[in-house]
KOLGURO-652201 format. One line per 10 residues: number of its first residue (from 1); for each residue x, y, z of C-alpha. Coordinates in Angstrom, 3 decimals. Example, Ala and Ser with C-alpha at 12.3 -4.5 7.8 and 13.67 -1.06 7.14 Angstrom:
KOLGURO-652201
1	12.300 -4.500 7.800  13.670 -1.060 7.140
end
This chain:
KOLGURO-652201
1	64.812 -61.537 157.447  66.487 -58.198 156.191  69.830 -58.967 158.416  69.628 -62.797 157.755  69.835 -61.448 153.816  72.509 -58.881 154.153  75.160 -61.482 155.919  74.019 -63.805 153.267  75.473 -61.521 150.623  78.514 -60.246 152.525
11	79.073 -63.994 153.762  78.677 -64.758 149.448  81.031 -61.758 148.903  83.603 -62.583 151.151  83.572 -66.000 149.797  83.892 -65.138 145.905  86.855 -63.120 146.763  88.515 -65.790 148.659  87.998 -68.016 146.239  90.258 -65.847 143.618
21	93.495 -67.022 145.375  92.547 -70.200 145.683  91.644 -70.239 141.850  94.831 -69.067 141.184  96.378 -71.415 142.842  94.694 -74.241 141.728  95.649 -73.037 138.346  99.062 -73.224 138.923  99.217 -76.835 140.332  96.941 -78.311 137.367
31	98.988 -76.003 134.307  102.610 -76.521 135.018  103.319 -75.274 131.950  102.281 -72.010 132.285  103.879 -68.986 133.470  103.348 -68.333 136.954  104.876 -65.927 139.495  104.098 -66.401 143.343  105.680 -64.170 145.237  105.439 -63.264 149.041
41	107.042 -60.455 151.468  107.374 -60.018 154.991  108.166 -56.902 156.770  109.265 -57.728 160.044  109.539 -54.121 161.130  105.878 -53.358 161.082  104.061 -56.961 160.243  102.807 -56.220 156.938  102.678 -59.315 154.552  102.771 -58.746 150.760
51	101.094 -61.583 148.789  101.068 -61.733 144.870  100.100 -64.387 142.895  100.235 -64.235 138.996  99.144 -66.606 136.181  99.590 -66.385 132.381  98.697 -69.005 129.466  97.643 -69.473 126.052  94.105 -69.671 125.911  94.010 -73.156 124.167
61	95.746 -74.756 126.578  93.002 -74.076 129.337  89.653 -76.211 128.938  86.337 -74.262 129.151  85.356 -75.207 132.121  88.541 -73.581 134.175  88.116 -70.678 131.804  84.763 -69.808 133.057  85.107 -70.452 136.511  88.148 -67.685 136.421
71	86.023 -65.093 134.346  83.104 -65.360 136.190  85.153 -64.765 139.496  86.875 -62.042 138.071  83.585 -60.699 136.874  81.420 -61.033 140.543  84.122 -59.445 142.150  84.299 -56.134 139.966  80.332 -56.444 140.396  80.503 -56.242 144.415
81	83.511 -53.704 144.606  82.329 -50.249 146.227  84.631 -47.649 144.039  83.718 -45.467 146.454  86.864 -46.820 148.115  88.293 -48.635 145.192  88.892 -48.029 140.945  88.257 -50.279 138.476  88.044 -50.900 134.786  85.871 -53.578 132.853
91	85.756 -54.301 129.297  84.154 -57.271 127.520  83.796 -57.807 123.777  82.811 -61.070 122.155  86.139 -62.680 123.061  88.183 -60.682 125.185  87.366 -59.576 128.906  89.464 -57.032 130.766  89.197 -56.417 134.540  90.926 -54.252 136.791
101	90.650 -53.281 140.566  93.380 -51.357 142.564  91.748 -51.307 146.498  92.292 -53.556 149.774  93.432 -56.493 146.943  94.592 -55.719 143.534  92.774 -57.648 140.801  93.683 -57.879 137.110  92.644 -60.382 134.548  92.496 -60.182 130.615
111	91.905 -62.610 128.516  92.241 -62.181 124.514  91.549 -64.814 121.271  94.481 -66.458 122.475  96.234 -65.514 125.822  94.944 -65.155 129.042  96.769 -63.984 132.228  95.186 -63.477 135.692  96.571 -61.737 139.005  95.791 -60.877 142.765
121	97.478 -59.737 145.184  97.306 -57.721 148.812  98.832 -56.176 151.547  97.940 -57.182 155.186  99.070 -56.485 158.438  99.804 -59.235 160.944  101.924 -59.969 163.778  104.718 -58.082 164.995  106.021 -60.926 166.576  108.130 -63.129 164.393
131	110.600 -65.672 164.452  114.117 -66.436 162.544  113.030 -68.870 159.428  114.295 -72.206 160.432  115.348 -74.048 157.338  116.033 -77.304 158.855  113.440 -79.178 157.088  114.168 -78.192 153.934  118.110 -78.729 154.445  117.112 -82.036 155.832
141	114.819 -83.105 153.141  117.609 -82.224 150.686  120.197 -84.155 152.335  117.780 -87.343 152.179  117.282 -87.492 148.565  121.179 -86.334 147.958  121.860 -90.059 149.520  120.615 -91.391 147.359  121.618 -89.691 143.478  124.862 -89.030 141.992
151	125.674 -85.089 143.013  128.318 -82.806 142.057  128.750 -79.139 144.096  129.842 -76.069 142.681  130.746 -73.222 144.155  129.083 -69.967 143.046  129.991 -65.699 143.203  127.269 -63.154 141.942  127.564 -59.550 142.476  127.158 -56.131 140.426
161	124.506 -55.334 137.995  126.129 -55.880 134.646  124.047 -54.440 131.253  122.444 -57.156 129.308  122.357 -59.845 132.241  118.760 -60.558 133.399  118.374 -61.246 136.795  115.823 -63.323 138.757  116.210 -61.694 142.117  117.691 -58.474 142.819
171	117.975 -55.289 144.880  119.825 -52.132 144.252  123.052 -52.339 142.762  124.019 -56.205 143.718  126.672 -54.737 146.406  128.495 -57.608 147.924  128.739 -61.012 146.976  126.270 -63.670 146.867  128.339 -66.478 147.042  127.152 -70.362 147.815
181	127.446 -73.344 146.569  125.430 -75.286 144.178  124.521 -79.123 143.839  123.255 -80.747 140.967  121.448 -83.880 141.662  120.696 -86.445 138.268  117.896 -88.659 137.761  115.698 -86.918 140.082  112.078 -87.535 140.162  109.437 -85.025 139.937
191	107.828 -85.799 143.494  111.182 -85.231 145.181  111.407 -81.703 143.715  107.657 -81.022 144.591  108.487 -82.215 148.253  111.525 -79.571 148.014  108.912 -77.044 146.492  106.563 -77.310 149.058  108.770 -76.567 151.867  109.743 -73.276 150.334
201	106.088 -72.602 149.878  105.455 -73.401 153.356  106.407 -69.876 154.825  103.930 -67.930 152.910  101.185 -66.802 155.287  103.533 -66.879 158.580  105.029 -64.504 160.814  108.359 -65.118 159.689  110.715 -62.761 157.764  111.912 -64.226 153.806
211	110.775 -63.192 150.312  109.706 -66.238 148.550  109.594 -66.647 144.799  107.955 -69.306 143.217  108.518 -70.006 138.954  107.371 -72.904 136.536  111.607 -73.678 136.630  112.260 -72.771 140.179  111.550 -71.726 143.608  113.500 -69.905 145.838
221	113.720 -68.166 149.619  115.501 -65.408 150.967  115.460 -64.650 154.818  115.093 -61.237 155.996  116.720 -61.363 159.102  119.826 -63.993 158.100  122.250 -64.133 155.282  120.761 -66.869 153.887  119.068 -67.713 150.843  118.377 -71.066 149.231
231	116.866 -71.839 145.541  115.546 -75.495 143.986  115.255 -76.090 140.139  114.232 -78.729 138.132  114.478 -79.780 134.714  111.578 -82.732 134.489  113.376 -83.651 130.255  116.670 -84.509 131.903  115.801 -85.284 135.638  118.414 -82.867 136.823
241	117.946 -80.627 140.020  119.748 -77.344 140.943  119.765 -77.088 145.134  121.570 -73.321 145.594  122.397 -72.512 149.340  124.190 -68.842 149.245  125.012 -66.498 151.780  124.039 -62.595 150.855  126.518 -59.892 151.968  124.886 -57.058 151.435
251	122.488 -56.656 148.474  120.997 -60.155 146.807  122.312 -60.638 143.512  121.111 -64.283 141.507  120.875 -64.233 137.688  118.339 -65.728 135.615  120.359 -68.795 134.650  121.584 -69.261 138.278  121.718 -73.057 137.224  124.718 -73.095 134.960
261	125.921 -70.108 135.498  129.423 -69.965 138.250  130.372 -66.920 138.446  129.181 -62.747 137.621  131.140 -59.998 138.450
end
């Protein structure tokens, strides 16, 4: 009875901080106006896999329910964390809750009177053995739904690190150019970005080498073990989508406004 009890609470453990991801997640897909920041690594020199996932909003736009559900995760897992291994902060007031906890996972939420933002992340180590991203779907799937919409390409140069330019990915100085060429795509529907979306999203968790980034405005993937790097924005007011395939000679270099912006050096 004593063991049937004890893997009924690790069992309920292991669950409630699975389900934090997950919440996350779901989060994400039902707010789309919120910020969000998904972002995933893998090393392919040793197999470690970096997962972050991070979610911000204004506390009025969230209904009570959803609300709850995330603070009372947040909450169970600080309760079951042994900081014999791990540290950790919690503070609660009448309408603010703050929790922190840096171990395996790193867990931070606050919510305040009128923001709230949430985040997890983790490093893991998986398989050595990976393979070479194969983008074929996603060129493919872009090529389908160019058919059919007016397009227009333009061909794009970033490098450097210029003061006062914000940048959305980035690595040392910006040596070498990152230089591709953009289409722009009108009238496009919101399911045909989503599909675009998804097959970005689609290498998180594998065994293959890229950096994915995924914002409210864009999404975008960077192999690891090619030049290549490919980005997909949307604008769902005017129907327009941004589809970015660049080559990366030496450090990555893409500005904020990659979508109207030609040229940085």
């Amino acid at each position: 009875m004593r063991l049937l009890l004890t893997l009924l609470i690790l069992l309920t453990a292991t669950t409630i901080r699975a389900q934090i991801p997950q919440l996350l997640s779901q989060m994400i897909e039902k707010y789309p106006s919120a910020s969000r920041r998904v972002w995933y690594y893998y090393n392919r020199s040793d197999g470690s896999q970096y997962d972050r996932i991070y979610f911000s909003a204004l506390r009025r736009n969230i209904n009570a329910t959803d609300l709850s559900r995330l603070t009372d995760s947040y909450l169970s897992e600080f309760n079951r964390t042994d900081f014999s291994k791990a540290t950790g902060t919690l503070y609660r007031s009448p309408d603010s809750t703050s929790v922190t906890i840096k171990g395996a996972e790193v867990f931070t939420f606050d919510l305040g009177p009128k923001e709230l933002s949430a985040e997890w992340g983790r490093e893991t180590k998986g398989s050595r053995k990976w393979t070479k991203p194969d983008f074929r779907p996603l060129t493919e799937a872009f090529a389908l739904i160019s058919k059919t919409h007016r397009s227009k390409n333009t061909n794009v140069s970033y490098t450097g690190f210029p003061p006062g330019v914000r940048f959305t990915f980035h690595r040392g100085q910006g040596k070498g150019l990152t230089k591709g060429v953009r289409t722009t795509l009108y009238n496009v529907s919101p399911s045909d970005y989503e599909k675009l979306r998804r097959l970005m999203l689609n290498f998180i968790g594998k065994p293959v080498p890229v950096t994915v980034f995924d914002y409210p405005e864009y999404t975008m993937v960077k192999s690891e073990s090619t030049p290549d790097f490919y980005a997909v924005g949307y604008n769902p007011t005017t129907k327009v989508l941004n589809f970015l395939h660049a080559t990366v000679e030496n450090e990555i270099c893409i500005p904020q406004n990659w979508q109207t912006l030609d040229h940085l050096h």
